[in-house]
N, C-alpha and C positions, 0 to 999 in steps of 0.2 A: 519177903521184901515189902516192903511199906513203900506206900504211895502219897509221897510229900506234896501233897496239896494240889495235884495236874486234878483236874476233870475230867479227862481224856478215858473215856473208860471200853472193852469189851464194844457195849452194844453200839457206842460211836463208829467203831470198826465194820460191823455190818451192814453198818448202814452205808457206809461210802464204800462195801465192797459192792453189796445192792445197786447203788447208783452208776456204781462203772459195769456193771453187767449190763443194767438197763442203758448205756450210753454205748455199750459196743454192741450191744445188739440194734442200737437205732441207726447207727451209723455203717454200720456191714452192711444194712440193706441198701442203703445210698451213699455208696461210696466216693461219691464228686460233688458230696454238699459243702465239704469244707472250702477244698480249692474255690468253687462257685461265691462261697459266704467272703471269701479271701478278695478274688476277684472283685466282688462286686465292691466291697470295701476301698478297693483302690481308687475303681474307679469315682467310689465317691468324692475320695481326696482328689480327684482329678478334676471334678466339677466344681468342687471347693475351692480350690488355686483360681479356678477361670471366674468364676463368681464370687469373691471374698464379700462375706458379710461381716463388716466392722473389721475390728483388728483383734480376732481371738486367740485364744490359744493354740484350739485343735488346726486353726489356718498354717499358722505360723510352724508349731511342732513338725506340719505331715503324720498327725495320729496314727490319720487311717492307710495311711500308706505304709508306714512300718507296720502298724496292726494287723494289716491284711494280707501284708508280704508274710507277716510268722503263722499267720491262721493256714493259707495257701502251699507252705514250705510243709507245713505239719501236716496239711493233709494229701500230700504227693506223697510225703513219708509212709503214713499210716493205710497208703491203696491195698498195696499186700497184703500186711499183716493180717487185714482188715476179713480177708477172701474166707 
């Protein structure tokens, strides 16, 4: 089977199997950094709302408040797994 033109090869693969080993093995040992990373995210949207600097994007959007509600959800998800 012929490979039309993807770059996507083999040794791509190992490497981002590598990298998710090395990400589950950082994150098994601290398994409330996400939630925390989530958390903390919120509440900077919180501080953002109360402080608006100019009329930006991320003010207006709540970036970091959906950002951090899916970082937060994913790692309640992942406590288990994680054991």
């Amino acid at each position: 089977m012929e490979n039309f033109g993807t770059s996507f090869q083999e040794t791509d693969l190992v490497d981002i199997n590598k990298l998710i080993d090395q990400l589950n093995d950082y994150l098994s040992a601290r398994r409330g950094l996400l939630p925390l990373i989530g958390i903390g995210l919120i509440i900077l949207n919180f501080i953002l709302q109360l402080f608006p600097i100019g009329d930006l994007w991320l003010v207006r959007s709540n970036l970091f408040l959906h950002l951090g509600l899916v970082v937060a959800l994913i790692g309640f998800l992942l406590i288990k797994p994680l054991q």
